[in-house]
TIFI-6619 format. One record per atom (N, C-alpha, C): residue in three letters; x, y, z. Coordinates in steps of 0.02 Angstrom, whole numbers, plus 50000, padded with zeros to 5 digits. Atoms other than C-alpha are relative to their C-alpha. Layout:
N
AlaXYZ ...
This chain:
440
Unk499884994550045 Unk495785204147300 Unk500625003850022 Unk499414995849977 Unk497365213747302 Unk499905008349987 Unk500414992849985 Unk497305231747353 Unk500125002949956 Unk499964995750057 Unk497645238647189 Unk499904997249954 Unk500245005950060 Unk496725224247068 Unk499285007649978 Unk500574996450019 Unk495455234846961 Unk499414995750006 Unk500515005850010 Unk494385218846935 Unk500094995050058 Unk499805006449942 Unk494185205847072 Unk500324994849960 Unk499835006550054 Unk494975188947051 Unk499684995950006 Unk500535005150020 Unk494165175646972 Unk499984995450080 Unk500405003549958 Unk493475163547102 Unk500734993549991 Unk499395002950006 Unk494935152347170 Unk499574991849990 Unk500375006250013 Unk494775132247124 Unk500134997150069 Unk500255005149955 Unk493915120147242 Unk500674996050034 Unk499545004849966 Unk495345114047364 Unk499594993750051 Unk500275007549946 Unk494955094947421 Unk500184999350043 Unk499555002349948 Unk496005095447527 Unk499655003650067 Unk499924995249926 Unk495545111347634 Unk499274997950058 Unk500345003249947 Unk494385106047787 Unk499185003549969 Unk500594998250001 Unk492405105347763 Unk499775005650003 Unk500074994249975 Unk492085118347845 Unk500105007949956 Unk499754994350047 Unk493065130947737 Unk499754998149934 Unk499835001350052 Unk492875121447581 Unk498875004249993 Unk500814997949985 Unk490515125647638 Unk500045008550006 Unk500444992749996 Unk490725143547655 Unk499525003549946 Unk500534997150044 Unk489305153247594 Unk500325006049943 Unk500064996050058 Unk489525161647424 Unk499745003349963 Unk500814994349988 Unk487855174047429 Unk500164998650061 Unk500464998249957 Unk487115181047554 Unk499664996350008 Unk500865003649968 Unk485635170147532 Unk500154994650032 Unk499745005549944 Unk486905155347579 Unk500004999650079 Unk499924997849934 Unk487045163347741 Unk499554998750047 Unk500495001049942 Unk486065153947849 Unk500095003450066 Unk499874999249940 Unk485665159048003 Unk499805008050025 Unk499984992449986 Unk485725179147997 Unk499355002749964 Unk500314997550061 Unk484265183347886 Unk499655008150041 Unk500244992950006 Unk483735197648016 Unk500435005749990 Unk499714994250006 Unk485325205247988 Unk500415001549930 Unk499744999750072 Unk485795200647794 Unk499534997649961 Unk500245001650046 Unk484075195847738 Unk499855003549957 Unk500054996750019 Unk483205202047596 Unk499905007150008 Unk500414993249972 Unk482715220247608 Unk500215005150078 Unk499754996249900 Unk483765223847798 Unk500305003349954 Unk499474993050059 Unk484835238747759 Unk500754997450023 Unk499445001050030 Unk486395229647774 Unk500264996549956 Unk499935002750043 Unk486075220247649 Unk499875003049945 Unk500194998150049 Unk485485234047558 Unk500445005149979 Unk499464998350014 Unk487085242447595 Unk500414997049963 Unk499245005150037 Unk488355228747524 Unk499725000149924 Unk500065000650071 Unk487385227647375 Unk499925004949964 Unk500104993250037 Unk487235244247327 Unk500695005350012 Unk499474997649992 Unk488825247947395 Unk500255005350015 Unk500024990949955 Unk488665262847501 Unk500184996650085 Unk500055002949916 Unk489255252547664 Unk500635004550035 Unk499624998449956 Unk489925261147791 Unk500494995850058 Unk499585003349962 Unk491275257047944 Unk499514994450048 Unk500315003449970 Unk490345243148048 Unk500574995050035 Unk499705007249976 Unk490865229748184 Unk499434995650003 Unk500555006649977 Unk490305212348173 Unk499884997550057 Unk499925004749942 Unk489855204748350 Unk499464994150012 Unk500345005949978 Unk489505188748392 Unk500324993650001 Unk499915004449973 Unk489805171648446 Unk500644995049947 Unk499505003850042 Unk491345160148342 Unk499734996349952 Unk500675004750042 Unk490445150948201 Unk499415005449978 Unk500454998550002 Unk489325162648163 Unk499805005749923 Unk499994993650073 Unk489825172947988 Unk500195004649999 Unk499434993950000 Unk490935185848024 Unk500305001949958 Unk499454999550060 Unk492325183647940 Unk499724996349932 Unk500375004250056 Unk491085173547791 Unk499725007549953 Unk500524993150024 Unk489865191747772 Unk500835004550002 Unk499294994550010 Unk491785201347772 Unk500144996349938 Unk499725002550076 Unk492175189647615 Unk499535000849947 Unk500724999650051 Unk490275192347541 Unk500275005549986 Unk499844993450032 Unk490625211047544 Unk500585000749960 Unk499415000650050 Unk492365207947465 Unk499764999149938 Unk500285001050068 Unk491585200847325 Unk499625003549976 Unk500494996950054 Unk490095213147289 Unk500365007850018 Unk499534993249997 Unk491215229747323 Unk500415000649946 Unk499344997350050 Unk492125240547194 Unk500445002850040 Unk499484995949959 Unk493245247547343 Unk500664995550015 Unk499565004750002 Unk494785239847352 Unk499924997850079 Unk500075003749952 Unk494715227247485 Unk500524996550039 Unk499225002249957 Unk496205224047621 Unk499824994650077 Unk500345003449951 Unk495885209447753 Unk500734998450041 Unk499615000049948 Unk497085207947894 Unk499834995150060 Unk500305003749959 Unk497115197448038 Unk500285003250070 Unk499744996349950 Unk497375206548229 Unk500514994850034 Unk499585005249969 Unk498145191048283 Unk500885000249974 Unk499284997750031 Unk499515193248161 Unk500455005649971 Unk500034992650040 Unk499595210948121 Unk500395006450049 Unk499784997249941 Unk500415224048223 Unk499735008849975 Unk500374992650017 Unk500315246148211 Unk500494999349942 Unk499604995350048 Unk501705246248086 Unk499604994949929 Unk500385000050066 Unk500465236147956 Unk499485003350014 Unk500454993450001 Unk499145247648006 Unk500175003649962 Unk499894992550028 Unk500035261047963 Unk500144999249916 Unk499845000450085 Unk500635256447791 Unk499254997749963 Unk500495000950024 Unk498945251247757 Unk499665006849997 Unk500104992049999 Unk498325268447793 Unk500275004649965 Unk499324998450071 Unk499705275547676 Unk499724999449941 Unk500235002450089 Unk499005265147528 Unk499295001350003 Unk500684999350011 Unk497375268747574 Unk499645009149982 Unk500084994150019 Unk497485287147568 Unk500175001549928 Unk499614998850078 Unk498605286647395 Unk499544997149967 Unk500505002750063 Unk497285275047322 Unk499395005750000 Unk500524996849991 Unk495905288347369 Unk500165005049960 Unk499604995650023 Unk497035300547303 Unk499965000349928 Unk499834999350053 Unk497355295147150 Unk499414997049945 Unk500635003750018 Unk495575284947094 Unk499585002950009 Unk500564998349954 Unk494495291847214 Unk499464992450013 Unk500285004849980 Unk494195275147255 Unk499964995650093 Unk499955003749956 Unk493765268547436 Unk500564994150023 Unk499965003749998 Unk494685255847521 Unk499724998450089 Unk500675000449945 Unk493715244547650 Unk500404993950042 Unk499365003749948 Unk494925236447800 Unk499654996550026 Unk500335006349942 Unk494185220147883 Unk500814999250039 Unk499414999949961 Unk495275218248027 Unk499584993350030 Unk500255007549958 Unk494695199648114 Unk500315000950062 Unk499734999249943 Unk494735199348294 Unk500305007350030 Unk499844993649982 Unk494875217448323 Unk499995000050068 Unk500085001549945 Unk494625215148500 Unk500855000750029 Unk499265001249964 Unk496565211248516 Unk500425003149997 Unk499964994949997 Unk496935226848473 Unk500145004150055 Unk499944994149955 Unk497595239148594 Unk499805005750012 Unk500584993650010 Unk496835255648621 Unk500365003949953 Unk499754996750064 Unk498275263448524 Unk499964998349964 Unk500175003650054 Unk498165253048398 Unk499595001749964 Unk500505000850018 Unk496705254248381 Unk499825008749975 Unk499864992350033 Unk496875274348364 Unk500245001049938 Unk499794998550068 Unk497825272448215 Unk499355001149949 Unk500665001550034 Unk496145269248115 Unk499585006949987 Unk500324994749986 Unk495285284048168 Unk500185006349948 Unk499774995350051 Unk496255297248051 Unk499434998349929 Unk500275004150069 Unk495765288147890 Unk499384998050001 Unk500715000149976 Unk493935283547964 Unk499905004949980 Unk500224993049996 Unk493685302047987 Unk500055000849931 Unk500064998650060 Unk494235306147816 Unk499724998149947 Unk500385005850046 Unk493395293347734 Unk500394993949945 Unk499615002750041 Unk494975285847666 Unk499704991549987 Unk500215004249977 Unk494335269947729 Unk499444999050016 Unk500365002649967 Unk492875258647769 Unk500294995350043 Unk499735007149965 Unk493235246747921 Unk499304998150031 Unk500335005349976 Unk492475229847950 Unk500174998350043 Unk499525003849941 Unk493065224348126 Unk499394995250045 Unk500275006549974 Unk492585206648191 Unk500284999950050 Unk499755002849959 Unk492615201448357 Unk499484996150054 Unk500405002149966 Unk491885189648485 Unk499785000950063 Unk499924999249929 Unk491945200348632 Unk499635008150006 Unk500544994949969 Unk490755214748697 Unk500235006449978 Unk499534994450014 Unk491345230348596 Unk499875004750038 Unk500084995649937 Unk490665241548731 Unk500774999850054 Unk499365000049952 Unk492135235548839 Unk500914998749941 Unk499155003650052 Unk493525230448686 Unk500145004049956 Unk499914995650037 Unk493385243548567 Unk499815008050015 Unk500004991649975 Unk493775262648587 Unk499445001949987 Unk500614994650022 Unk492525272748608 Unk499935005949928 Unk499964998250036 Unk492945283348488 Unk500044999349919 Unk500115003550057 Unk492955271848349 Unk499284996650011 Unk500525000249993 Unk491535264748412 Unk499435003849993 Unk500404996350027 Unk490605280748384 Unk499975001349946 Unk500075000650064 Unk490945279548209 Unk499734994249960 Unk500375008450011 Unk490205260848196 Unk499595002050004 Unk500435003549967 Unk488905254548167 Unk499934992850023 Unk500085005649972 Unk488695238348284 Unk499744996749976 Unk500605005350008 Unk487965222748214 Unk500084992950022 Unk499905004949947 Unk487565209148318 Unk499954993049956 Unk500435009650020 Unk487575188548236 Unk499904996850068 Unk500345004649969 Unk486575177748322 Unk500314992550010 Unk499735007650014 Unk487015160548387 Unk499574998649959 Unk500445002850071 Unk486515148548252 Unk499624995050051 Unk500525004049938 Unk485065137748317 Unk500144993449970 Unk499995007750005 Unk484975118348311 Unk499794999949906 Unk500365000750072 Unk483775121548142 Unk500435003249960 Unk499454996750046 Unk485175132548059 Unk500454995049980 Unk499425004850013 Unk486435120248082 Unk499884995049976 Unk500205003050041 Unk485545107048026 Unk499925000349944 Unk500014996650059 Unk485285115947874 Unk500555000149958 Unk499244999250045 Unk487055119947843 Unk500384991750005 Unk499725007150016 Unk487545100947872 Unk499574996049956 Unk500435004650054 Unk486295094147771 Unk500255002449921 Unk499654995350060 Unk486895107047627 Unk500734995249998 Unk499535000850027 Unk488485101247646 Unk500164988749983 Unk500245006350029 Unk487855082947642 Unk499704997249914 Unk500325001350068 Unk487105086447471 Unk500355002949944 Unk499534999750041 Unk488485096447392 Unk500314994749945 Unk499605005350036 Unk489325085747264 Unk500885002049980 Unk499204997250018 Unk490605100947222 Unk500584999050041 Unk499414997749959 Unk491275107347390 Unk499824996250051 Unk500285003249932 Unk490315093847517 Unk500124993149997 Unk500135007649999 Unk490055074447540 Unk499614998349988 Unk500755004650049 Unk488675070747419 Unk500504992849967 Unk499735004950059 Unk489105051947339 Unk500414996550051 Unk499535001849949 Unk490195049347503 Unk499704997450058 Unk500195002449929 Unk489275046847647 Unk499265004050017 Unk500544999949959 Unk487455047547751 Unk500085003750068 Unk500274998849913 Unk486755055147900 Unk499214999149999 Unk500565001449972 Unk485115050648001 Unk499845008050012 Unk500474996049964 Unk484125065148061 Unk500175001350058 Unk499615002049912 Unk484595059348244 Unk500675001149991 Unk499085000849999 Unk486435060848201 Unk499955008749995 Unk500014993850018 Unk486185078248129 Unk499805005350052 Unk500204997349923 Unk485255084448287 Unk500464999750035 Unk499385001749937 Unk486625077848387 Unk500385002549983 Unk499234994050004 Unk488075086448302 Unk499645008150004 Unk500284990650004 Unk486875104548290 Unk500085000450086 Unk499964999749913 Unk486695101148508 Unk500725001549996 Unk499045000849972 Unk488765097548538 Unk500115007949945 Unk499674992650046 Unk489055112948393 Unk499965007550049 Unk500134994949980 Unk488315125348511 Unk499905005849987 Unk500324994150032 Unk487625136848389 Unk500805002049948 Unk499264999250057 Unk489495136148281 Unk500174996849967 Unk500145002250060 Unk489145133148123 Unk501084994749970 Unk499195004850002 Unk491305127848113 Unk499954994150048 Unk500075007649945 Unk491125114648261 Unk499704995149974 Unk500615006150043 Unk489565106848175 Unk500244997849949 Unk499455001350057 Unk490695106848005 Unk500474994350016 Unk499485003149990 Unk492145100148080 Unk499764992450034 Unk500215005649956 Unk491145086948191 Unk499904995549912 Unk500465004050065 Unk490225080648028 Unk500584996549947 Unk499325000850027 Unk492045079747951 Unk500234993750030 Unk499735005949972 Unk492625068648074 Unk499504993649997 Unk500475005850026 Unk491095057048066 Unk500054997949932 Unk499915004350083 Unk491125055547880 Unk500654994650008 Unk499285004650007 Unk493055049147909 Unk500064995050028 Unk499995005649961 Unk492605035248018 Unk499434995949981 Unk500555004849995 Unk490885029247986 Unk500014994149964 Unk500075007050042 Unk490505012247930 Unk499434998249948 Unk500515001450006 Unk489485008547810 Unk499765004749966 Unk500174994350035 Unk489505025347732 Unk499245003350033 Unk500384995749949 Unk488245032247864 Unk500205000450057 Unk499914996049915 Unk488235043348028 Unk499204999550012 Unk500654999549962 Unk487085038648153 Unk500255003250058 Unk499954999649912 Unk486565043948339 Unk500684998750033 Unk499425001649966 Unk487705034148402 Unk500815002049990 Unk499494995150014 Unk489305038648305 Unk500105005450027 Unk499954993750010 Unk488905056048335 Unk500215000650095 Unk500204999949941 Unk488605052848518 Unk500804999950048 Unk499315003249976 Unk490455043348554 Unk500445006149977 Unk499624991850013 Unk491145059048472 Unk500135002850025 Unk500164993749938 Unk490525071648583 Unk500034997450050 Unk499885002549931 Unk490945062948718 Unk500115007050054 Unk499924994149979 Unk491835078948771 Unk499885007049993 Unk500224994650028 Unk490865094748720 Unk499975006050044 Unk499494994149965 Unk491655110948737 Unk499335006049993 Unk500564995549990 Unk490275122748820 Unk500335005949957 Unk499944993050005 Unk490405142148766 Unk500065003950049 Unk499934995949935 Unk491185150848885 Unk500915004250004 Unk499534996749998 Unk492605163048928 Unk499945001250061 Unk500124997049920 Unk493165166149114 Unk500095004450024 Unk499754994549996 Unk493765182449078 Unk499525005649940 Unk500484994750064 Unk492505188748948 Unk499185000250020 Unk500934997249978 Unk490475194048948 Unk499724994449997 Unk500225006449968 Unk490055176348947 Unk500064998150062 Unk499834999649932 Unk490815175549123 Unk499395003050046 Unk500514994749975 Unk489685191849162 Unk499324996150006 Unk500774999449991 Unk487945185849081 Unk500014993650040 Unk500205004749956 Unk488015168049165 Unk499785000150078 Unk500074999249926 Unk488265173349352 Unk499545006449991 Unk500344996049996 Unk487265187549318 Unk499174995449989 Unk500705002050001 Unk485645175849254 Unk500054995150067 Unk499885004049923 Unk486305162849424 Unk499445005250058 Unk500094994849940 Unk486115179249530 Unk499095000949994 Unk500604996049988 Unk484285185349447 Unk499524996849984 Unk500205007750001 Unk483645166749425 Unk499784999650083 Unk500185000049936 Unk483935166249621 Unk499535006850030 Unk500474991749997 Unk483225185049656 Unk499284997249984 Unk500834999850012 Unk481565180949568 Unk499794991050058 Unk500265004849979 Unk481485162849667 Unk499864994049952 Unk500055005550036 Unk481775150749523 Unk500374995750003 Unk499515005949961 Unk482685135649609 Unk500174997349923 Unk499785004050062 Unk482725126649438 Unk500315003049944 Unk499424996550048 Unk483475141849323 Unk500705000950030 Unk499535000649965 Unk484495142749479 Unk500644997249983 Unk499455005050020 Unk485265127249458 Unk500324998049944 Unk499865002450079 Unk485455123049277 Unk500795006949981 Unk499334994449979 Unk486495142449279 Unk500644997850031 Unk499425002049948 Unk487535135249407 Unk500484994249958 Unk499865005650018 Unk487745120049315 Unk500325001449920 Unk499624997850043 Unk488415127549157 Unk500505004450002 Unk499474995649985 Unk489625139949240 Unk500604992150036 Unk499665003549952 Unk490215124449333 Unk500374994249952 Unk499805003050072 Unk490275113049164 Unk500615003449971 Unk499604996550074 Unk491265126049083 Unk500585000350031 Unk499385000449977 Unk492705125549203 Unk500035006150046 Unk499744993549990 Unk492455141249296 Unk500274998850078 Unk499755001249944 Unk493115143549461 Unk499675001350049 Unk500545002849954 Unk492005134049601 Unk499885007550048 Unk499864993349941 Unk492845149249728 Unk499555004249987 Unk500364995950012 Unk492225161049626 Unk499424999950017 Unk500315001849966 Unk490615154249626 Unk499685001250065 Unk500085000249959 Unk490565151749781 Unk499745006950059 Unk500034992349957 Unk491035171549848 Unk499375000649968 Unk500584998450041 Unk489445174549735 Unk499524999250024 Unk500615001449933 Unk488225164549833 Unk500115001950066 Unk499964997649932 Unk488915171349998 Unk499715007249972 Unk500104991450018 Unk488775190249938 Unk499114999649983 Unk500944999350023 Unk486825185749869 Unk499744998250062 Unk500315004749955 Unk486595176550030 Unk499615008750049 Unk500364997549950 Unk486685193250128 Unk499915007249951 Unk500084993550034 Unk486335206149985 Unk499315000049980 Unk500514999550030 Unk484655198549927 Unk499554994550056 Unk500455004049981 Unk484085186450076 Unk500155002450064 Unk499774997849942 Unk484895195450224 Unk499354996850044 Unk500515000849934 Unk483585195250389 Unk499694996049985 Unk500465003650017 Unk482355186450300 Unk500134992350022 Unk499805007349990 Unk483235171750318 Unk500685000750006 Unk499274998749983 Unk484745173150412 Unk500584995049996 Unk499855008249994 Unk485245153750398 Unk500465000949924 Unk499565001150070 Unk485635157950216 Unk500745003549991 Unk499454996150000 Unk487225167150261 Unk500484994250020 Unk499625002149986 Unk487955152550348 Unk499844992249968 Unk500235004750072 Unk487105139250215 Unk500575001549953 Unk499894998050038 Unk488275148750096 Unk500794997950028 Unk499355003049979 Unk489775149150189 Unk500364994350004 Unk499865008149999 Unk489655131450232 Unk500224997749917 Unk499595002250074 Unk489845127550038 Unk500535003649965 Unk499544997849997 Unk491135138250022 Unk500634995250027 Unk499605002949959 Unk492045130250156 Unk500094991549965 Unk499775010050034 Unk491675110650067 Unk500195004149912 Unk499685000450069 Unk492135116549895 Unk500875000150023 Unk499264998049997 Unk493745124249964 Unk500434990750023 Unk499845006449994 Unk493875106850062 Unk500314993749968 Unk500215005150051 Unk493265095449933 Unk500384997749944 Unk500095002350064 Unk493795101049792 Unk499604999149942 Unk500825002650034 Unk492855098349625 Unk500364994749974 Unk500534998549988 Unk492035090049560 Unk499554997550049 Unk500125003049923 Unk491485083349736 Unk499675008750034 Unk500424992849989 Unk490935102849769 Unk499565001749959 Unk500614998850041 Unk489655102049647 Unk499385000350034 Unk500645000449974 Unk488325098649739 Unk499855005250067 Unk499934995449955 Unk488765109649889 Unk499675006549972 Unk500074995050015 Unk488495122049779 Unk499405001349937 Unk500665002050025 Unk487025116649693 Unk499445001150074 Unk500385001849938 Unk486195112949872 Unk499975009350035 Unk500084992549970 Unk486555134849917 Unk499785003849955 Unk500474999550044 Unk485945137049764 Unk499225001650025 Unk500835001049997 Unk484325130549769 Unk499785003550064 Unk500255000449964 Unk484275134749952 Unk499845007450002 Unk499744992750024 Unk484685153949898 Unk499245001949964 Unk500494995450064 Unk483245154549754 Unk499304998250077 Unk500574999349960 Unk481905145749889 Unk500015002250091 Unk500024998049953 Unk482325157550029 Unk499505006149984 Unk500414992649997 Unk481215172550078 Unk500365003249979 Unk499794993450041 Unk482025189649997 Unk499945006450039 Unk499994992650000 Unk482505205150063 Unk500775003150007 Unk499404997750007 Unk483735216550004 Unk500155007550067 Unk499964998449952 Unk483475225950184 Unk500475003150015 Unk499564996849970 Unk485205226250234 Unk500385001449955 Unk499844995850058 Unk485925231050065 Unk499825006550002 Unk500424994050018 Unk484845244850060 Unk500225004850054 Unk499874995649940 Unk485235251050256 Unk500685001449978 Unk499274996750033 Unk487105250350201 Unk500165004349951 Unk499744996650030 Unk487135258650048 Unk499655009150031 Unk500254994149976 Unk485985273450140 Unk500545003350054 Unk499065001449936 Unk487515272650298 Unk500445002649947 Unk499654999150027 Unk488625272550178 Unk500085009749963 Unk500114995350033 Unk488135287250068 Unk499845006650056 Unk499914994849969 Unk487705297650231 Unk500575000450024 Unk499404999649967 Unk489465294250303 Unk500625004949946 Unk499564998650066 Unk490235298650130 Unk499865007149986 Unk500344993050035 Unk489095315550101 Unk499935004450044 Unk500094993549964 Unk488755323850256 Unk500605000250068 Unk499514997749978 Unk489535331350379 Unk500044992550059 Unk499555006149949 Unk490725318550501 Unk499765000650070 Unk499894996749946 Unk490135322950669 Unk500114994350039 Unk499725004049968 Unk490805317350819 Unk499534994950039 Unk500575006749984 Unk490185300050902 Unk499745003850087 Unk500334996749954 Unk489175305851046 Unk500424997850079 Unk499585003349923 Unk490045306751244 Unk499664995650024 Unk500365006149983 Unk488915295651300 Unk500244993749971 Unk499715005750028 Unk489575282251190 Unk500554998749989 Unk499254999749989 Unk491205284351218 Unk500434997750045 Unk499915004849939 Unk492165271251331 Unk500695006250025 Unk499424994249963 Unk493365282351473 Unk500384996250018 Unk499385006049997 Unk494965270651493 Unk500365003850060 Unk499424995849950 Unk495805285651585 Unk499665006650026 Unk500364994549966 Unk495575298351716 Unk499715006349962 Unk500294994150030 Unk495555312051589 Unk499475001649961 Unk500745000850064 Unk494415304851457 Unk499215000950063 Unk500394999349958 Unk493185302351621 Unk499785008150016 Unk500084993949998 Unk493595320751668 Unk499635005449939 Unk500374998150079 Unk493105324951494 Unk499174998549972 Unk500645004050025 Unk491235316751524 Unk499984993749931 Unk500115006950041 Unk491815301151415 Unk499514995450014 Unk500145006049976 Unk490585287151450 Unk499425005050032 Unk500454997449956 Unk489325301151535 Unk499714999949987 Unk500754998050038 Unk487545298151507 Unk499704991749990 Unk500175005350037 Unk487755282751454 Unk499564993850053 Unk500585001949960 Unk486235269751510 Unk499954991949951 Unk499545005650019 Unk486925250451510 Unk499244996449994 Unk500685000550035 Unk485365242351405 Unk499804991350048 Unk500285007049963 Unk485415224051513 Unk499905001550061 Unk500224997849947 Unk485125235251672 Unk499115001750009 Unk500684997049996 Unk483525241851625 Unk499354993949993 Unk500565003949991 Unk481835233051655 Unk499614996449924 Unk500145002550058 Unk481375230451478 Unk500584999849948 Unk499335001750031 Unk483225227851429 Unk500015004649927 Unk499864995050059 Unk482995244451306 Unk499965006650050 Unk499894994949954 Unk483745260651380 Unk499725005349949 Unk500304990150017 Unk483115279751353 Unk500555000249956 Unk499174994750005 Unk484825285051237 Unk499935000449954 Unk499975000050065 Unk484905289051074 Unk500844998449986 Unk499415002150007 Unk486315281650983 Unk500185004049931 Unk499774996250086 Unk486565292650816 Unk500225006250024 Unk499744992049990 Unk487495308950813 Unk499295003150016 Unk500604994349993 Unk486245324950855 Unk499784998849929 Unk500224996250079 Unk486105328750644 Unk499594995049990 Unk500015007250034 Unk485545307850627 Unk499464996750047 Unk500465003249923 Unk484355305250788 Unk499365001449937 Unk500785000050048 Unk482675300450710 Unk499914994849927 Unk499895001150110 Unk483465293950528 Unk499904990750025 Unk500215004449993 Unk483085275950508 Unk500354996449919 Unk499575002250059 Unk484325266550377 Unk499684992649978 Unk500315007249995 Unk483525247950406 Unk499425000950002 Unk500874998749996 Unk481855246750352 Unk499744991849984 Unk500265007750032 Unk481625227150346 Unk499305000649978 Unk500735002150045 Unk480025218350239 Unk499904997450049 Unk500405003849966 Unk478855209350310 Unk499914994149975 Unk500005006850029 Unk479375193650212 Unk500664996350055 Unk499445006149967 Unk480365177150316 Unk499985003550076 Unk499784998449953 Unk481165181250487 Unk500035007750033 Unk499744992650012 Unk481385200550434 Unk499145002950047 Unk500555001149955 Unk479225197650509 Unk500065002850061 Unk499855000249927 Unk479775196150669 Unk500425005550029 Unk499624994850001 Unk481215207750657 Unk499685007350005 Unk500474995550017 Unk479925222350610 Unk499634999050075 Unk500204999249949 Unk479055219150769 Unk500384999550071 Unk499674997749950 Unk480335220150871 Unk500055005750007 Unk500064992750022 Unk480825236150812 Unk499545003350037 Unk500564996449978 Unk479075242250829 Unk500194997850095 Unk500195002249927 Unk479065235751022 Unk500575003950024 Unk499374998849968 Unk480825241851064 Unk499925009849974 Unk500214992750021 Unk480305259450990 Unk499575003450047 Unk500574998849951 Unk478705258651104 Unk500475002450060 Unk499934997849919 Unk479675257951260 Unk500475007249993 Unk499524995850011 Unk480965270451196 Unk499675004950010 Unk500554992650002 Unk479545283151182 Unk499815000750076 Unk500495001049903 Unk478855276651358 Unk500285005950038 Unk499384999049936 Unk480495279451445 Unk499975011749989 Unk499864993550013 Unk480435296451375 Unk499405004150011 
């Protein structure tokens, strides 16, 4: 629609040419597989578009998934003039002129206009300020698509004028759906042209990874080769030979993976463990990384308990760096697993951040003379080193002394469990406490 058409335009003709994929997009709502909790009947954003009271919203979610498809639905059932832009190609000075015509059309109609911006994400923060004027006033509705965590990609301040709506990956049964559809088309699909099995169809919805374009485009390329005017299994199989996980090494996919790695190992599930591992490692990310990850869990969530797992960790560290991948796969599979079925305690996490936070908050005082080595006559003259009571002299190799400032004598930062090694540890303690009291 052009931003000053009174009437939409008619419905463009069926290009043969243009790729599957595009030629299948959904034309309703009800086409819209996949979303129905967030465009089915009766949700209120579906009860916005059609009644045409929709406010500014971002779309988020995964590539393939109806973004930019539900930004062309609302085009079509809106009387507001409708302006679609792309951030990729767009800069502030079409912002701004868009903002211009969008106030003059308000001006002079009192008609809305409703800005899909695609990929808003790539947007700058100023940029992204421009918007905000015309938001506020209501000159504008904006649609902004993107596949990346608007908590971290989009201003806050525009963001408080959104509302967020999340698409869903599409599931195996969606996609099937939409390839079978476009199997039975005759207009805009390959009805009359070509077959698929069941088994074939499964196999391109798996390799699609919930993106409804991948599954398109796959099914595209099978039609153009098969023999026989069917796609089987196998076809589908030699295809995907190389199938491109979902992943970003710089985006919230990055985050939730090592984050479910990390709380997979935490709860003790060797086998969510690994599989985690095994899709960060699939996807290309970097082993190193990785790697610092299981050292840092080794002594943040298994410390005392199991002290082995600190230098378990290292060690695969040390053969990835070696190795190389993918020859460090397993290294790091093997600290893995050894990570989720270790005992647990976040012990010395816990004593550090308590250390920490008293070093940071209270007062600094000085380290006690007693613990203070005297190098020189004066520091000596000064009672450096006086008091002090050398702990492999004494009969039960634990001396009378307190070692904490005066303000800190008593405080107790390490409180190991009584799970793994940390057992034993705990009764030392207790024993080495006993005599401390004795001596005293």
């Amino acid at each position: 629609m052009d931003l000053f058409d009174d009437e939409p335009a008619p419905p463009a003709p069926i290009d043969r040419n243009a790729p599957l994929a595009e030629r299948m997009r959904p034309r309703t709502l009800d086409e819209l597989v996949g979303q129905e909790a967030l465009v089915g009947p009766g949700r209120p954003l579906r009860e916005a578009i059609e009644h045409d009271r929709l406010r500014s919203i971002i779309l988020w979610g995964p590539p393939g998934t109806g973004k930019t498809t539900l930004a062309r639905l609302i085009a079509s059932a809106t009387r507001a003039h409708f302006v679609a832009f792309s951030a990729v190609l767009s800069g502030i000075k079409e912002i701004r002129e868009v903002m211009a015509e969008a106030e003059q059309s308000r001006r002079r109609s009192g008609r809305r206009t409703i800005l899909f911006v695609d990929e808003i994400h790539r947007f700058n923060r100023a940029q992204q300020d421009a918007f905000l004027p015309r938001v506020e006033s209501g000159d504008i509705v904006l649609i902004g698509a993107t596949t990346e965590n608007p908590s971290f990609e989009v201003n806050s301040a525009l963001l408080s004028r959104s509302k967020v709506h999340v698409l869903s990956p599409l599931t195996p049964d969606a996609l099937a759906a939409i390839l079978r559809r476009a199997l039975e088309d005759p207009e805009r699909g390959l009805a009359g042209t070509v077959t698929a099995t069941d088994d074939a169809l499964t196999g391109i919805a798996r390799y699609a990874n919930g993106d409804a374009r991948i599954a398109l485009n796959m099914l595209e390329a099978a039609a153009n080769v098969a023999t026989g005017g069917e796609i089987d299994a196998a076809l589908v199989a030699d295809l995907a030979q190389n199938r491109s996980l979902l992943y970003d090494k710089t985006g919230e996919e990055h985050y939730n993976l090592i984050s479910a790695l990390h709380k997979s190992m935490r709860n003790s599930d060797p086998d969510a463990a690994v599989y985690w591992l095994a899709r960060m490692v699939e996807s290309g990310e970097d082993a190193l990384y990785i790697a610092r990850r299981l050292v840092r869990f080794a002594s943040e969530d298994v410390g005392n308990a199991d002290p082995q797992a600190l230098a378990i960790t290292v060690a695969a560290k040390d053969a990835v760096h070696f190795m190389g991948m993918p020859e460090g796969n397993t290294a790091l599979a093997q600290a893995a697993i050894y990570l989720a079925t270790a005992p647990k305690s976040n012990a010395v996490y816990r004593a550090y951040g308590a250390a920490a936070e008293a070093a940071a908050k209270e007062v600094a005082e000085p380290v006690p003379l007693h613990l203070r080595n005297a190098p020189t006559r004066l520091m000596k003259a000064l009672d450096y080193g006086k008091g002090y009571r050398y702990a492999h002299a004494e009969a039960d190799g634990v001396a009378d002394m307190d070692c904490l400032p005066p303000a800190q004598q008593g405080r107790r930062f390490y409180e190991p469990t009584d799970r793994g090694f940390e057992r034993e540890v705990t009764q030392r303690l207790e024993e080495w406490r006993r005599l401390r009291g004795r001596h005293k």
